[in-house]
N, C-alpha and C positions, 0 to 999 in steps of 0.2 A: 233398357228399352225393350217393350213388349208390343205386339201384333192380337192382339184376342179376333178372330175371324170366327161369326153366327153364322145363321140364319140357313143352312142347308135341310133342306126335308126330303121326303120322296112330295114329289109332285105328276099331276099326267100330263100327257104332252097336249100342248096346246095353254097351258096354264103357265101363272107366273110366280116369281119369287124375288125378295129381297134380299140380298149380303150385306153384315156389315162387319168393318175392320176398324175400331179401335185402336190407337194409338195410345201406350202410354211411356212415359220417360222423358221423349222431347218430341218435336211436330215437326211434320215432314213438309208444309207448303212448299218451299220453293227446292226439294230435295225429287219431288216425282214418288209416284206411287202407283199402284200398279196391283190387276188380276191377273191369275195366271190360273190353269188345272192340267190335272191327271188322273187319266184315266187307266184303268187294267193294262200292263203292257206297251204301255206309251209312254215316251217323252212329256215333260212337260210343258205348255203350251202357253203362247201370250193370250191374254182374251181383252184386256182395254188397262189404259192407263192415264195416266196426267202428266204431262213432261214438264221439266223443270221450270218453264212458263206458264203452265196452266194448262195449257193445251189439252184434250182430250183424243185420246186413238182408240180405234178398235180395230178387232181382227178381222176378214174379210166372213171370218165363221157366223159374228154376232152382230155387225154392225144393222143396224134400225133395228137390232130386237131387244140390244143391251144398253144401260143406261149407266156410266160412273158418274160419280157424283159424291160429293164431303160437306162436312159440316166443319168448319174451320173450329167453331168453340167448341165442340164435341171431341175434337182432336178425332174424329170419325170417318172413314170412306166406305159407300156404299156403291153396291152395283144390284141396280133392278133389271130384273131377266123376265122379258116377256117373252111370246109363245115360243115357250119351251120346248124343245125336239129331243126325241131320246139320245141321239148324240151328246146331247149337253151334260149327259149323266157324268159324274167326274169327281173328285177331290178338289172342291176350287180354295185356291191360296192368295192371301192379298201380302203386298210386299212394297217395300219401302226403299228409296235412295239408291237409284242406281245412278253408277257411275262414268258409263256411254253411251247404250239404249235403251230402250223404257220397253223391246221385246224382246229382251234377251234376261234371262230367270239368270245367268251366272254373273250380271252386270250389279246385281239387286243385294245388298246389303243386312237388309233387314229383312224377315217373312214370317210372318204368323203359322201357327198347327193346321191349317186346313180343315175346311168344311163340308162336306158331304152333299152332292147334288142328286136324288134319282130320280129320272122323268122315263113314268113308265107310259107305255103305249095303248 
């Protein structure tokens, strides 16, 4: 089972970007999946996910700026990130099958190499 996670660039703030996470091995629908980053000196952090129903969460950081969202025959999940804030700068990681909650990175199973976000100012 593998994670391929794209689509990081330097971007400026106020501007937006696309991630996408790749799934290959087996499909994670009804397992939850999940963004998470880090940044310099930080913990790693929830940023939105899909719980084992479907459902869609986000963090109190990103909500109405961030968008998850999959393509079930793509075996793909993506997260579109509008106006961008340099805070958002980070290592973002997408992550697969957790097994109590869908903000919690030590619950998560499976996780991709991480993608590089830099929103300069």
């Amino acid at each position: 089972v593998q994670l391929q996670a794209s689509g990081g660039d330097l971007v400026q703030a106020g501007g937006y970007l696309s991630l996408s996470c790749r799934a290959s091995g087996r499909t994670f629908i009804n397992s939850g999946q999940g963004w998470f980053r880090q940044s310099p000196g930080k913990e790693r952090e929830f940023v939105a996910a899909f719980g084992w129903g479907g459902s869609t969460f986000y963090s109190n950081s990103v909500k109405g700026r961030f968008t998850i969202s999959r393509d079930n025959t793509k075996n793909t999940m993506y997260l579109q990130m509008n106006s961008l804030k340099t805070e958002d700068t980070a290592i973002y990681f997408c992550a697969a099958a957790y097994s109590r909650t869908y903000d919690r990175p030590t619950d998560y199973t499976y996780w991709g190499q991480g993608t590089l976000v830099t929103v300069s100012s």
